[in-house]
matplotlib code that plots the C-alpha trace (Angstrom):
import matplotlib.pyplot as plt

x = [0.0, 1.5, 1.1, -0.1, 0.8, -1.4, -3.1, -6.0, -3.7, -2.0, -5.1, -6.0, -2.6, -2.7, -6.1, -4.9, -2.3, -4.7, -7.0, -4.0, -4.0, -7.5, -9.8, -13.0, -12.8, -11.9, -14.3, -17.1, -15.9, -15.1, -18.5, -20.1, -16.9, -15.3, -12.0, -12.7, -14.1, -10.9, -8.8, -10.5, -10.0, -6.4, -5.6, -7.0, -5.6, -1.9, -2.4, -2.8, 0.1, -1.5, 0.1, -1.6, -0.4, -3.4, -5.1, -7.4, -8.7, -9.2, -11.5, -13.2, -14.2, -15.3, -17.6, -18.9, -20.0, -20.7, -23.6, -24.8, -23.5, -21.6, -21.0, -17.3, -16.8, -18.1, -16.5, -12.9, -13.8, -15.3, -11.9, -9.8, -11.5, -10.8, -7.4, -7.0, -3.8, -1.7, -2.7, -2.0, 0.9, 1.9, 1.6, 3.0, 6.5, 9.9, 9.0, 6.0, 3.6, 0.7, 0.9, -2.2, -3.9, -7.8, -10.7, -12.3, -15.7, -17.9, -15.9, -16.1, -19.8, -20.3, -18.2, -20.5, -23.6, -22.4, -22.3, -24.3, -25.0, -25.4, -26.0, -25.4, -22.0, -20.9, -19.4, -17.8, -19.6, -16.9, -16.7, -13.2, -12.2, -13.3, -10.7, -8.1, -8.5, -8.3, -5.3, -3.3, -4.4, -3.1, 0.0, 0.9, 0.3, 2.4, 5.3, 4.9, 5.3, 8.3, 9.7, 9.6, 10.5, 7.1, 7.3, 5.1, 2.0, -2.0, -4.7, -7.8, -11.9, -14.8, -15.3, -17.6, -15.4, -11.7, -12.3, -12.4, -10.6, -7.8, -8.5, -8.3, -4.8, -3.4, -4.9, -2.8, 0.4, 0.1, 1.4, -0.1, -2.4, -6.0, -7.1, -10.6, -11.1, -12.3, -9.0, -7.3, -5.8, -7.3, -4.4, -1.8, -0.2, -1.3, -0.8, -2.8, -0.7, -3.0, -6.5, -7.4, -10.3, -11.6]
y = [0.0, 3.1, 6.3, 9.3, 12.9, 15.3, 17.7, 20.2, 22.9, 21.7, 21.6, 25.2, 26.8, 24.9, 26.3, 29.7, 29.5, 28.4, 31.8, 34.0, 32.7, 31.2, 33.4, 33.2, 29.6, 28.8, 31.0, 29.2, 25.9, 25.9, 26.9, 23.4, 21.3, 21.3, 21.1, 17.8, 16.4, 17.8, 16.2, 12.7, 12.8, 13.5, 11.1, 8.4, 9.7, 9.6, 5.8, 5.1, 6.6, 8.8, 12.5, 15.5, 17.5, 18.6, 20.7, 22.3, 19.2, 17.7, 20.5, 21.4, 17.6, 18.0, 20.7, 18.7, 15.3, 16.7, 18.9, 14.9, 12.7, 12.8, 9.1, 8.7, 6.0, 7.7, 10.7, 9.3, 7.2, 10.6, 12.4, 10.0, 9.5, 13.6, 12.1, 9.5, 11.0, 11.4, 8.2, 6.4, 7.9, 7.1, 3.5, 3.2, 1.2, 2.1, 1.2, 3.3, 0.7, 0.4, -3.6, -4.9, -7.9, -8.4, -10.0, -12.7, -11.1, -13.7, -13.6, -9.6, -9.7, -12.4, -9.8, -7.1, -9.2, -9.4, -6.0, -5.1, -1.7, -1.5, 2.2, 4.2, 1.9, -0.8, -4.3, -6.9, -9.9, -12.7, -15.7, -16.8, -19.2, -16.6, -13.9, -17.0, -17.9, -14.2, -13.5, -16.5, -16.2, -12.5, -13.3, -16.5, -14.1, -11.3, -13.6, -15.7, -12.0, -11.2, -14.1, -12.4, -8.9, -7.4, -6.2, -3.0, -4.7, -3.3, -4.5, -3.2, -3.6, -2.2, 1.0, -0.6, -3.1, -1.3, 0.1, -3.2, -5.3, -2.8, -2.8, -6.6, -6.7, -4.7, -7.0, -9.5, -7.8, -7.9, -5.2, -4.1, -1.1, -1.6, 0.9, 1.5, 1.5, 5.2, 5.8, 5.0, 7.4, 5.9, 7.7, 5.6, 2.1, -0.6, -4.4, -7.0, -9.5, -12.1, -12.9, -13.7, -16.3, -19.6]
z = [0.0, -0.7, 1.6, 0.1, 2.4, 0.4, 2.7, 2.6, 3.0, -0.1, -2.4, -1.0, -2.1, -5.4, -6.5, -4.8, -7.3, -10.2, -9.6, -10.5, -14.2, -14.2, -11.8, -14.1, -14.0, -10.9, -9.2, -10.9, -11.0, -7.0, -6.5, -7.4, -6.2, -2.5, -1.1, 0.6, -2.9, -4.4, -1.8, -2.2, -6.1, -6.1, -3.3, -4.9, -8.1, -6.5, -4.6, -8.7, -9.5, -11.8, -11.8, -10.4, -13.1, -14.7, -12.0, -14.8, -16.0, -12.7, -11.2, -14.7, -14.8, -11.0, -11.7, -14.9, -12.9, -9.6, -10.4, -11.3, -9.0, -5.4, -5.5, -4.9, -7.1, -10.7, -10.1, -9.7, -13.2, -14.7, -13.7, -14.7, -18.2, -18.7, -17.5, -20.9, -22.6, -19.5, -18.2, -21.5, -21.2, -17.9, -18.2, -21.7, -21.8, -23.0, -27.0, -26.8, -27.0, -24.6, -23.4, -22.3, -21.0, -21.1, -19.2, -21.7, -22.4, -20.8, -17.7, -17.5, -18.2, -15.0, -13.2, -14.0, -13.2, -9.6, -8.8, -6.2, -4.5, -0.8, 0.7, -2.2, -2.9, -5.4, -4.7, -6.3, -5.2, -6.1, -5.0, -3.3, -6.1, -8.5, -6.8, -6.4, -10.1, -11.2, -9.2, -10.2, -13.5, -13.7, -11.7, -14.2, -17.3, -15.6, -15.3, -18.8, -20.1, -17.8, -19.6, -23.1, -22.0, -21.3, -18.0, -18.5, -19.0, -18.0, -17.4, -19.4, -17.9, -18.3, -16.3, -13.5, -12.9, -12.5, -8.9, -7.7, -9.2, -9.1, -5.0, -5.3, -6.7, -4.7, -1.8, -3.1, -3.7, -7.6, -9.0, -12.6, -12.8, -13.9, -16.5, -17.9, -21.6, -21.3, -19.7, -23.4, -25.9, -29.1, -30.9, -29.1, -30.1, -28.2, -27.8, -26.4, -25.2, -23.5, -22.4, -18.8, -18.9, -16.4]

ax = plt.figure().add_subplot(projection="3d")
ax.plot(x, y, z, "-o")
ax.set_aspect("equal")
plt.show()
C-alpha cells in the first residue's frame, strides 16, 4: 500500500495559485466542487500513481459530474477518463507501446452481473475461487510476459469493474495497474498481449 501525504492545506494553495491565471474559472468551477471532494480525487488519483499534473482538467471535470453525482466511485472514473492522454501515457512502456492484458468477455460480463450496490455503494460480489482464479491467473500471465521482455504490461476492464478489481490486486500484492477502456488514448499504439479467462 502506498502512503499518500497530500493535505488540505496543499489543495488550497494549489487552486490559490490556479485563480491567479485562471480566476473566471476557478471561481465558478469551485462553486459546485469542494476542497474535501478535491482532496479525495487526487488522493486516490496519487495511490494510482496517476500524476496531479493537470489541475485544470481535474477541477473542470469535478464541476462537470458533480452537479450529477456525489457518488465517490463515478467521479474518480469521470476524472480520470478527462485524465486519458496522461494516463496512457503514464503506463505506456519504454517502446512506446501500450501492453495490455484483457478479461475474456464472458468472464467480465459475470463480473459485471455481480455487482451489487449496498447504501449508495458498489461491490464486487466474487466468490473466493473466483478472486483465487483471477489473481493466479493475472500473476501466471504477468510472469509468462516477464519471460519475453514485457514487464510493463496493464490490465484493461470495463469502467464498472476497475475500482475493484484494481482494490483486489493490490490485496494481493500484484502489481499491474488496472485501466478503464475510457482511460485509453485511441491515438496511441497498443498491444494485447493475453487474455485472462476460467
Amino acid at each position: 500500500m502506498k502512503l499518500v501525504i497530500f493535505s488540505g492545506d496543499i489543495i488550497v494553495d494549489i487552486i490559490e495559485r490556479l485563480k491567479k491565471d485562471f480566476p473566471v474559472l476557478i471561481e465558478e468551477v469551485m462553486k459546485t466542487i469542494s476542497y474535501g471532494t478535491l482532496l479525495k480525487v487526487c488522493k486516490d488519483l496519487l495511490h494510482e500513481n496517476i500524476p496531479i499534473i493537470d489541475m485544470i482538467t481535474i477541477v473542470e471535470a469535478l464541476a462537470d459530474i458533480t452537479e450529477v453525482t456525489k457518488s465517490p466511485e463515478i467521479v474518480l472514473e469521470h476524472v480520470r477518463s478527462k485524465l486519458f492522454r496522461l494516463i496512457t501515457d503514464k503506463f505506456k512502456a519504454n517502446d512506446g507501446v501500450l501492453h495490455i492484458i484483457t478479461i475474456k468477455g464472458e468472464l467480465e460480463q459475470n463480473f459485471i452481473s455481480k455487482l451489487q450496490e449496498q447504501h449508495g455503494v458498489s461491490h464486487l460480489m466474487l466468490s473466493i475461487s473466483e478472486i483465487n482464479n483471477l489473481v493466479s491467473k493475472t500473476r501466471e500471465m504477468i510472469e509468462q510476459l516477464a519471460q519475453k521482455n514485457i514487464n510493463n504490461v496493464s490490465m484493461i476492464v470495463d469502467p464498472s469493474l476497475r475500482r475493484k478489481i484494481s482494490d483486489i490486486f493490490e490485496k494481493f500484492g500484484l502489481n499491474i495497474a488496472v485501466l478503464s477502456h475510457s482511460e485509453l488514448d485511441p491515438k496511441a499504439d497498443f498491444s494485447i498481449e493475453g487474455t485472462i479467462e476460467f
